[in-house]
MARKOL-568355 format. One record per residue (C-alpha): residue in one letter; x, y, z. Coordinates in steps of 0.25 Angstrom, whole numbers, plus 5000, padded with zeros to 4 digits. Example, Ala and Ser with C-alpha at 12.3 -4.5 7.8 and 13.67 -1.06 7.14 Angstrom:
BEGIN
A504949825031/S505549965029/
end
This chain:
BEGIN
X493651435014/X493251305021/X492651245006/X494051295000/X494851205009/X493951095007/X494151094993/X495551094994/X495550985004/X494650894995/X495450934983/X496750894990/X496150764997/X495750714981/X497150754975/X497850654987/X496750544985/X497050544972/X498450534974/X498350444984/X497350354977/X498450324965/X499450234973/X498850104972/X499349954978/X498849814976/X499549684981/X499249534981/X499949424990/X501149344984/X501049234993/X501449255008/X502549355002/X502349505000/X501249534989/X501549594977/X500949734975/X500549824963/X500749974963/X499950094957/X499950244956/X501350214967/X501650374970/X502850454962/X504150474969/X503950324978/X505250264982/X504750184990/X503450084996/X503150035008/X502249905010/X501349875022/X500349775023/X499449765036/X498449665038/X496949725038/X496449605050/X497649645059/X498249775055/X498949775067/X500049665061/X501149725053/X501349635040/X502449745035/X502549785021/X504049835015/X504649945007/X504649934993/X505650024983/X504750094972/X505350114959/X504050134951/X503449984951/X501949954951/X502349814958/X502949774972/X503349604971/X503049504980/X503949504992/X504549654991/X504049685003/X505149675012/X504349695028/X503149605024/X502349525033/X501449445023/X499949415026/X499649295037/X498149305040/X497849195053/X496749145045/X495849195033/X496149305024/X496749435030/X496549575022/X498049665020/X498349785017/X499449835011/X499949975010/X501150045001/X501650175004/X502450244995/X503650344998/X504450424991/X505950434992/X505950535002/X505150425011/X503650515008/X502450435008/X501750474995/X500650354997/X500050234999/X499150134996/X498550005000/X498049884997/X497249745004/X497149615001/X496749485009/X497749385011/X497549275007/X496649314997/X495349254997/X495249174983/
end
């Protein structure tokens, strides 16, 4: 009985890994405004995205993000977040993170995904 509910759980872990693995986000600054992001593998039935970026040196500040309507793009332009705190390293280059959660209509999380980048970009 104990190797039947393991298999079951391994077998149910993979099917949401895989699921998970398929929503996809990348971004790059546009300036000191909001960065311009690319969207893959969003899930089906999203109405909705939400934005938030933290800053992996001090997490502890809140840089915001915004809510963003979905309405089947693979893009989110510069500035279209509306609760956005850009990047302000005191000195050097900071690493961010941002994450984008996707809801459906009825307000249900159906996933996320993240995605860091230093600012400013070391060249």
């Amino acid at each position: 009985m104990r190797v039947r509910l393991m298999v079951y759980s391994t077998v149910f872990l993979a099917v949401s890994t895989a699921n998970a693995s398929a929503f996809s986000m990348s971004f790059r600054w546009c300036g000191l405004g909001s960065p311009v992001f690319a969207l893959s593998g969003v899930p089906k039935g999203t109405a909705t995205l939400q934005f938030h970026m933290i800053e992996l040196q001090v997490p502890s500040y809140n840089h915001g993000g915004g809510m963003v309507t979905y309405k089947g793009q693979s893009a989110v332009a510069c500035g279209a977040l509306n609760n956005y705190s850009p990047p302000s390293p005191p000195s050097g280059s900071h690493s961010y993170q941002i994450t984008v959660t996707a809801f459906g209509p009825n307000k249900s999380n159906l996933g996320s995904a993240s995605f860091t980048r230093e600012f400013p970009e070391k060249k």
